[in-house]
N, C-alpha and C positions, 0 to 999 in steps of 0.2 A: 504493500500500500504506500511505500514511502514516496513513488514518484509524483502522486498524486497533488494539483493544485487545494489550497485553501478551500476554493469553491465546492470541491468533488467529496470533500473530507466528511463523514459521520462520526461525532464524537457523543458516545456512551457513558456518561457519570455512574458510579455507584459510589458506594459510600466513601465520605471527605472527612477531613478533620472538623471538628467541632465551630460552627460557627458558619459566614458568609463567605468562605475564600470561595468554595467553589463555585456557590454562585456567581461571583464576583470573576473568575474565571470563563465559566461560560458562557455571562455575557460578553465578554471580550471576543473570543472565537466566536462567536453568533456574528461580531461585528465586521471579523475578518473574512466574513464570506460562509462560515460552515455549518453545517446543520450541528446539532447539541440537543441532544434526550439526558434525563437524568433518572435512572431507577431509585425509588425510596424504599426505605427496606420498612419503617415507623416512623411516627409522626414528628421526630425529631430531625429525619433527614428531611420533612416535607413543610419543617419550617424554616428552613434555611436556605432554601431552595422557590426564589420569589418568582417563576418566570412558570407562570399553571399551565400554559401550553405545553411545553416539553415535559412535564412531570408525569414519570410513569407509577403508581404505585402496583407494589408486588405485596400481594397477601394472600400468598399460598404457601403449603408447605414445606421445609428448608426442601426435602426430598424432592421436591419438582422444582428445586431453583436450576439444575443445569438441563435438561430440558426448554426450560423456559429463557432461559438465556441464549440456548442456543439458533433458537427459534426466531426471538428477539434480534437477534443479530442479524437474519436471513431475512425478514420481514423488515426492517428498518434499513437497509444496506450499511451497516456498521464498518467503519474501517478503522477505528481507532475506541479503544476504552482504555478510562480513565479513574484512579482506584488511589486512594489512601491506604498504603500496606500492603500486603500482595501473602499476609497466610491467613486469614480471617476465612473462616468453611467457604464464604460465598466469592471471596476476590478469589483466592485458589482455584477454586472452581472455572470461576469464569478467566482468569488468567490460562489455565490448562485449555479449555476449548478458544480460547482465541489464537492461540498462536499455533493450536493445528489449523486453525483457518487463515493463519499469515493475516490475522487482523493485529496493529500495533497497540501495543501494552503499552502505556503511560505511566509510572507508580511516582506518587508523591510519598516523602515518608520524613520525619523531625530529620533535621540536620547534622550529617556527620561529625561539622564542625560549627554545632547548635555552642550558643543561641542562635546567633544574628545570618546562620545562613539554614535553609531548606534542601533538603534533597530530591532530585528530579532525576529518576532515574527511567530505562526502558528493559520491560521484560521482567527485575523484579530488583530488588533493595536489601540490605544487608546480605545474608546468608546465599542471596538468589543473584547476590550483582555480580556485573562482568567484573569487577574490581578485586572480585576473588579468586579468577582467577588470571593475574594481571602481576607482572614480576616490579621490583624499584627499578630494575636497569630500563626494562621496555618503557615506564611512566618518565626515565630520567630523558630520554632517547626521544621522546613525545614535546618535550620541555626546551630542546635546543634549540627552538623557533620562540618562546616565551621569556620577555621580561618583566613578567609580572612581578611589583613586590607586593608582595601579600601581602596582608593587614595580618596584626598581632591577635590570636585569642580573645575573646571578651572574658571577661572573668564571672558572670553571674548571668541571670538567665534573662532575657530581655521585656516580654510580656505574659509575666505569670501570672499576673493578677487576670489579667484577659482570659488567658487559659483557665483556668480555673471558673472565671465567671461563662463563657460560655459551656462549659464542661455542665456545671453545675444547671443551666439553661437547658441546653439537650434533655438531660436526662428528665429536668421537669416534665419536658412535652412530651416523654416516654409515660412516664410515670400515668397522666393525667389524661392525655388525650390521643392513646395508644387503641381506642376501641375499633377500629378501624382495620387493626393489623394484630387481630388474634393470634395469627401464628407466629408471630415475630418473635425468635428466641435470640437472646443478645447475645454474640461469641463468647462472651468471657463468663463463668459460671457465677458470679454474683447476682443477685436479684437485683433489676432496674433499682427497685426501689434503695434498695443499701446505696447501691452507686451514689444516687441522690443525696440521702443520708451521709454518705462520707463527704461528696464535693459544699452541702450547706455548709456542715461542723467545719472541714478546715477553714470555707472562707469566713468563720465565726468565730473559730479562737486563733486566728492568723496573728493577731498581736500577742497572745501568748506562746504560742509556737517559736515566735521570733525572738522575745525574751529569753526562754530557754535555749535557742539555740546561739544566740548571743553567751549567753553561760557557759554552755558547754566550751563553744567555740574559744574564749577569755581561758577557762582554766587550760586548754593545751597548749595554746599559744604561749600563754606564761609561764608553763608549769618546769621550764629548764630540761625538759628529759626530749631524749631520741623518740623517735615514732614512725610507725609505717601504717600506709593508708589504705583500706577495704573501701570503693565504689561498689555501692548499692545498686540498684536500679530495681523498677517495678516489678516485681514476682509475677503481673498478670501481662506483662509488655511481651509481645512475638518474640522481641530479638532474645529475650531471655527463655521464654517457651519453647520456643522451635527450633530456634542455634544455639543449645546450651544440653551440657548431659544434664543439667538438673530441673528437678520441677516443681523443687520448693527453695525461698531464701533461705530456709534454716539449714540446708543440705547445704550449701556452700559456705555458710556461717561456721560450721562445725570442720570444713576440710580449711578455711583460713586459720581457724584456734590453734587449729590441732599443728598446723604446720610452724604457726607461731611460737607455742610450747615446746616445739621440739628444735627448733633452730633460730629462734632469736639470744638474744643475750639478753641478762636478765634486766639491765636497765632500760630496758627499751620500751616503748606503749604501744598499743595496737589503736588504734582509729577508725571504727565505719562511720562513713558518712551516707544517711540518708539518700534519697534520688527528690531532686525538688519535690514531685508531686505526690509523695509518698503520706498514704490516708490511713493507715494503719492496719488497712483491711489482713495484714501478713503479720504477725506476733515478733516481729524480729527486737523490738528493745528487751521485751522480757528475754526472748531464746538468747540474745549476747548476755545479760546478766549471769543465763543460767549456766552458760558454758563456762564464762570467765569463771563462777565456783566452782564448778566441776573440774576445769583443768587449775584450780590454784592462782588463778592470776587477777583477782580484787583487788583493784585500785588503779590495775595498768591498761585498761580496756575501757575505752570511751565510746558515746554516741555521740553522733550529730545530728541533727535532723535539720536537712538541706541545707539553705545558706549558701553564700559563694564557698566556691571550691577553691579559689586561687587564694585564699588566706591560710589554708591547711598547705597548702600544696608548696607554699613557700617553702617551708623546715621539715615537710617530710624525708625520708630515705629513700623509700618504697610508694607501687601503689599495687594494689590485688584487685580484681574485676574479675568478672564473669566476663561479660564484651560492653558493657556499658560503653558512648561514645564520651561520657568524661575522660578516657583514656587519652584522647587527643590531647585536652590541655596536657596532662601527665608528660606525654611524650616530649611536646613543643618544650617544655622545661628540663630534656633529657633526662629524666628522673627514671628509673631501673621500674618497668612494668610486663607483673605475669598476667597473663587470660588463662580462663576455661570455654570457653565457648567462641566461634564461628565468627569473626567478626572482619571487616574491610583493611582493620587496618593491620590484622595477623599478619604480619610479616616477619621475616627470622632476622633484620637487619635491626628491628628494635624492639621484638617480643623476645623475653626469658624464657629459654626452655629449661631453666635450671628446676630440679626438687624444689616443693616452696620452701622444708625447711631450709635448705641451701641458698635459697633467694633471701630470706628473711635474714640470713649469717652473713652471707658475704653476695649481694647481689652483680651482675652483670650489666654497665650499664650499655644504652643503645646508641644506633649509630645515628647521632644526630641531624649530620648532614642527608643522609637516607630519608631520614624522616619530614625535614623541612623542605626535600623535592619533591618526598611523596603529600607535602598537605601542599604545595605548589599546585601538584599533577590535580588535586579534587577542586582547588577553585577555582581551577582554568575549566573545568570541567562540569561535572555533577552536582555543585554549591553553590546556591542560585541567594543571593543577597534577600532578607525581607524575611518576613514572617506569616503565620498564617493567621496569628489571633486579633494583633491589633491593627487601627485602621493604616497607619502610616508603614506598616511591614508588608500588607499585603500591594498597600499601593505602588513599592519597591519590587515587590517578587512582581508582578501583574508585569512591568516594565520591560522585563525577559524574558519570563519563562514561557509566553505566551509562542516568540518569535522558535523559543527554541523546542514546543511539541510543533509547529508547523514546518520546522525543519525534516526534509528531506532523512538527516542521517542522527543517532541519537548523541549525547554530548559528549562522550569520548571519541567519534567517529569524526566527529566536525572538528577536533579537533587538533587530530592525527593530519587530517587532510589541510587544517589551514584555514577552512571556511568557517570558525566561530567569530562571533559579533565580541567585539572589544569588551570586557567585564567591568559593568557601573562598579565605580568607587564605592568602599563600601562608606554607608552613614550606619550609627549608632541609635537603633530606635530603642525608644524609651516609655 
């Protein structure tokens, strides 16, 4: 479908991130000539979603979503769909039957090198991207035509409060005005209604959450002692579900302890820090208390909960992840970092394959110049400036990203060849 003009284009929405980006998307393509349907899955996607002509809703059972997708696609002349995440039952789904039809795969998904930039990838995103398999010399080799200087890390998250407030919005309109879409089961095994319940409460004790994590934050900072740092991330997020051997936080809570007790030295601290949007719905402050008793180590094991990361990340030694993308700062700071799971930036020039007790003793640090081509190589590429939640982020992504699904070849392709569009400066949305 790639040779196809603007005009000739069918683009298929299914489910977006929380809020009006893809609205806000669609119209734009609508303006560039191409047709735009949007499937709703509940009434959350079909409030965010203002243009009632193109709105499909589907309210049948999950079991006849690929059937009816596929159908969909043959009756509409679809040549491009367009999907937030790409493992959720029904993008899978429909991702699988599209590209045995050679219809192009779109996937938006949080930013590698989030906050302040988005991912726009084709065919699928983390665990699914071509970037996996994709060597430092080939992205270095891709780079001898590019002077870009990158912009530096942001250090905190950019539109949380946004996020959170349309987060907590969605789920209302799930909650309240779902009669419509009886069958709708939500990918993630919590009840609509909890979601709700967790997204009110945080944005209601958000000033004391911030208190306390000011606290904690203060006593490591000052506390004089070494320390090495566990990245958290969502227990119910894909990249941790799908590209990871584990399927609970506390599984990986217990193989950092343990590696810690057995190969740190004893002055040392352990550190997890929260993942910003972390609601409690996963037991993990209690599960770190209970292990620190259980392996002996009261007093030397802290929590954080969220907060910028670049204020820990100063005086850490270490960092431990699953594949969370906080990694990135980590890296961009040459700071010694192990993974357990699937992730874009696994590479052997700057991931530890050491033991963790071995990493936790004496770690290996990474190849820093490797690393600073290889976050070169993603924003010349796949790291599209802006955001999806606030108005002034999206108004930034909207500026490119549009040009570059109507691009012929996807953003590592265009970019090989020579033919990407210059990359907007980044601005700092707030």
């Amino acid at each position: 479908m790639s040779g196809l003009s603007s005009d000739e284009r069918v683009f298929l929405f299914l489910q977006g991130p929380h809020g009006p980006f893809f609205h806000r998307l669609g119209a734009m393509l609508r303006k560039a000539g191409s047709t735009v349907w949007r499937v709703g899955f509940n009434a959350g996607d079909r409030a965010f979603w203002f243009h009632k002509a193109s709105y499909i809703p589907y309210r049948d059972q999950a079991e006849a979503w690929p059937a009816y997708f596929a159908k969909l696609c043959t009756d509409r002349g679809v040549t491009d769909i367009v999907l937030y995440g790409d493992t959720r039952p029904v993008h899978a789904e429909a991702v699988a039957i599209a590209k045995a039809r050679g219809i192009e795969v779109h996937v938006f998904e949080e930013g590698y090198m989030r906050p302040y930039w988005v991912t726009y990838e084709r065919g699928g995103t983390n665990g699914n991207s071509r970037l996996m398999d994709m060597t430092i010399p080939e992205m270095q080799d891709a780079l001898a035509q590019s002077d870009l200087d990158a912009p530096l890390p942001p250090g905190y998250w950019g539109d949380m409060r946004a996020h959170v407030f349309y987060g907590a919005l969605y789920h209302w309109f799930v909650m309240f005005w779902n009669r419509r879409y009886r069958n709708f089961k939500a990918h993630r095994d919590l009840p609509v209604s909890k979601e709700f319940q967790l997204y009110l409460v945080r944005l209601l004790l958000g000033p004391l959450h911030a208190l306390d994590r000011m606290q904690a934050t203060m006593r490591i900072r000052y506390g004089g002692f070494p320390y090495h740092l566990a990245l958290l991330q969502l227990e119910h997020d894909s990249a941790f579900q799908c590209h990871s051997p584990f399927s609970k936080m506390t599984d990986f809570l217990e193989v950092v302890i343990k590696g810690f007790t057995e190969g740190a030295p004893k002055h040392h601290h352990l550190v997890f820090k929260a993942h910003p949007l972390e609601d409690g719905r996963a037991p993990i402050r209690r599960a770190i208390r209970a292990l620190a008793r259980t392996h002996g180590l009261q007093g030397r094991v802290h929590f954080v909960r969220g907060g910028k990361l670049a204020r820990l990340l100063n005086d850490t030694r270490t960092a431990v992840t699953v594949n969370s993308t906080a990694a990135q700062q980590v890296l961009w700071r040459g700071i010694p970092l192990k993974t357990y799971g699937k992730a874009v930036f696994e590479k052997p020039e700057f991931i530890s394959d050491q033991p963790l007790a071995e990493f936790f003793q004496a770690a290996t640090r990474p190849d820093n110049r490797a690393y600073k081509d290889y976050r070169r190589y993603l924003l010349e590429t796949s790291q599209v400036p802006g955001g999806f939640y606030s108005a002034r982020g999206r108004r930034q992504l909207l500026r490119q990203v549009v040009d570059m699904m109507l691009s012929p070849e996807d953003p590592y392709d265009t970019f090989a060849s020579g033919t990407a569009a210059p990359r907007q400066q980044l601005r700092i949305v707030t």
